[in-house]
C-alpha positions in Angstrom: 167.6 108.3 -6.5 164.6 109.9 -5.0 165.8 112.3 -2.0 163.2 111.5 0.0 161.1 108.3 1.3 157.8 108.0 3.0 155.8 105.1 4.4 152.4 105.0 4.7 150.2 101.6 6.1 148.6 100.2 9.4 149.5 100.3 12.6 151.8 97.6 13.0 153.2 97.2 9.6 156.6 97.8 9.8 156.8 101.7 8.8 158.9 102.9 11.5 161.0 100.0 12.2 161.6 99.6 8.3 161.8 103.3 7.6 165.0 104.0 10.7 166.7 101.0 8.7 166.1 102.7 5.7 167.2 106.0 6.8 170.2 104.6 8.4 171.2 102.6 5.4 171.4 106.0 2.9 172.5 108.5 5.8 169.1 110.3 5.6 166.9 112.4 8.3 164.6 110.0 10.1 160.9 111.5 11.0 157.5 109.3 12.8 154.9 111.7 12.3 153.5 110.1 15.3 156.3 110.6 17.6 156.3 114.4 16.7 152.6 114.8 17.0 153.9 113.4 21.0 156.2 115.3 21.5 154.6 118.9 20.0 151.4 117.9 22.1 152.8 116.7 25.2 150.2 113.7 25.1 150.0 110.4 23.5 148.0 110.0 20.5 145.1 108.2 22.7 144.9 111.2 24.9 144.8 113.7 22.2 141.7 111.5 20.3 140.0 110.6 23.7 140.3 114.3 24.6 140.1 116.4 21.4 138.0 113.9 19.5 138.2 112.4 15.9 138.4 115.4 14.1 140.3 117.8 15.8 143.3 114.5 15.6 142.9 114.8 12.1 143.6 118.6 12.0 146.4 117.9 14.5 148.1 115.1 12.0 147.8 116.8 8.9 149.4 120.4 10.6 152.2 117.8 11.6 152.4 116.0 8.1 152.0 119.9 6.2 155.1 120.9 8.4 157.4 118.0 7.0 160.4 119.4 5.2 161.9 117.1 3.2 165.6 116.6 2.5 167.3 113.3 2.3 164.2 112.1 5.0 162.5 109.3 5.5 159.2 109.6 7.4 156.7 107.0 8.8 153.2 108.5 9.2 150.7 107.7 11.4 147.9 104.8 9.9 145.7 107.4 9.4 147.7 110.0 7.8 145.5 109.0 4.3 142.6 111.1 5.5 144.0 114.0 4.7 144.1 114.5 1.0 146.0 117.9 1.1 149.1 116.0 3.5 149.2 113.1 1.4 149.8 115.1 -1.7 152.5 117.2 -0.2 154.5 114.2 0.9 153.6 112.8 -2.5 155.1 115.5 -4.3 157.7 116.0 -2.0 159.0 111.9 -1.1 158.7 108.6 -3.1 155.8 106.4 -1.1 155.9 103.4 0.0 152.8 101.2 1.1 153.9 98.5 4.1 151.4 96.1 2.9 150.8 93.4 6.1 147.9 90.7 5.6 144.8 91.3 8.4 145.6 88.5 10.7 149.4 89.5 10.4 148.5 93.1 12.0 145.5 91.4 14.6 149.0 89.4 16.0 151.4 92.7 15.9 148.8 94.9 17.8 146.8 93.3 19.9 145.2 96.5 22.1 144.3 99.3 19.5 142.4 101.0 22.5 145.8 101.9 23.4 147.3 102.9 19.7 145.6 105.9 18.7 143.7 104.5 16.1 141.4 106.7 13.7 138.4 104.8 13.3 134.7 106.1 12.7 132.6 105.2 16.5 131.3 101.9 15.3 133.9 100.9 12.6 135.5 97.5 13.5 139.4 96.9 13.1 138.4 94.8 10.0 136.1 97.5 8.1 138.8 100.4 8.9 141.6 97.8 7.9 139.5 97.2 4.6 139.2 100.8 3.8 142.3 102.3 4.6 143.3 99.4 1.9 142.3 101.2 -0.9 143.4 104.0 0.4 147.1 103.4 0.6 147.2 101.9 -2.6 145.8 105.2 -3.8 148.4 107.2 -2.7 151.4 105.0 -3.2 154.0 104.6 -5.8 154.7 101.4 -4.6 153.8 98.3 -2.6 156.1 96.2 -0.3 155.0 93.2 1.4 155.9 92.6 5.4 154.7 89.7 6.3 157.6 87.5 6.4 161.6 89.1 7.6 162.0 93.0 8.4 165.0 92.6 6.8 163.5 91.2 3.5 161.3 94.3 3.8 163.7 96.5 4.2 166.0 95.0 1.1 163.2 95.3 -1.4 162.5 98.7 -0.2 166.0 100.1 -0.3 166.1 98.4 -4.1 163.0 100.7 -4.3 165.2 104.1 -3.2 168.3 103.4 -5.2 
């Protein structure tokens, strides 16, 4: 079994609500990048990209993801987390990944204020055209690809068939 697990997809697909069942089912350490980029800031991830800007959140995230040490751990990232090449290849070498696939209209329903999310998206990028490129982009990266768009707990048994 690989010792470590790590789900990357949109905002709203299922990574940290799939990833503390995961973690919980094998006894492993559970990490949300986004939580800890929070908590070490002080600030929610809208403050720290209204105030900072785009690329100084992308420096932020990837010091975060770079910092991960992985043992037995299951981490969500953050959506965005892809952008950085270097982090994505050290939790690539370091965990399994796992892409939350979720349809479009699925993730529209989830999150319906992404003002409020902290979502990294260029100035004049629609929801759609970031959706459509981060695509690609997590099926890049990961060594597999789990559907959400029916039960969690469907999810969450295909993944865990995935870690075992």
């Amino acid at each position: 079994m690989n010792k470590s697990i790590s789900f990357i997809g949109m905002a709203g697909a299922g990574k940290s609500s799939i990833g503390k069942m995961v973690a919980d089912s094998l006894n492993f350490n559970f990490i949300d990048s986004d939580l800890l980029i929070e908590s070490d800031h002080k600030k929610s991830l809208q403050d720290l990209l209204e105030k900072g800007g785009l690329e100084n959140f992308k420096k932020i995230e990837e010091k975060v993801l770079l910092s991960v040490k992985f043992n037995n751990t299951v981490l969500a990232t953050g959506g965005s987390a892809v952008f950085s090449s270097v982090a994505m290849n050290h939790i690539k070498s370091n965990s399994m990944i796992i892409y939350i696939e979720v349809p479009y209209e699925d993730i529209i329903k989830r999150v319906t204020d992404f003002s409020k999310r902290g979502f990294v998206k260029d100035t004049n990028q629609t929801i759609l055209e970031a959706f459509e490129e981060r695509e690609a982009i997590y099926k890049k990266f990961a060594n597999h690809t789990v559907q959400n768009n029916s039960s969690l707990e469907s999810c969450f048994e295909e993944v865990l068939s995935l870690a075992k």
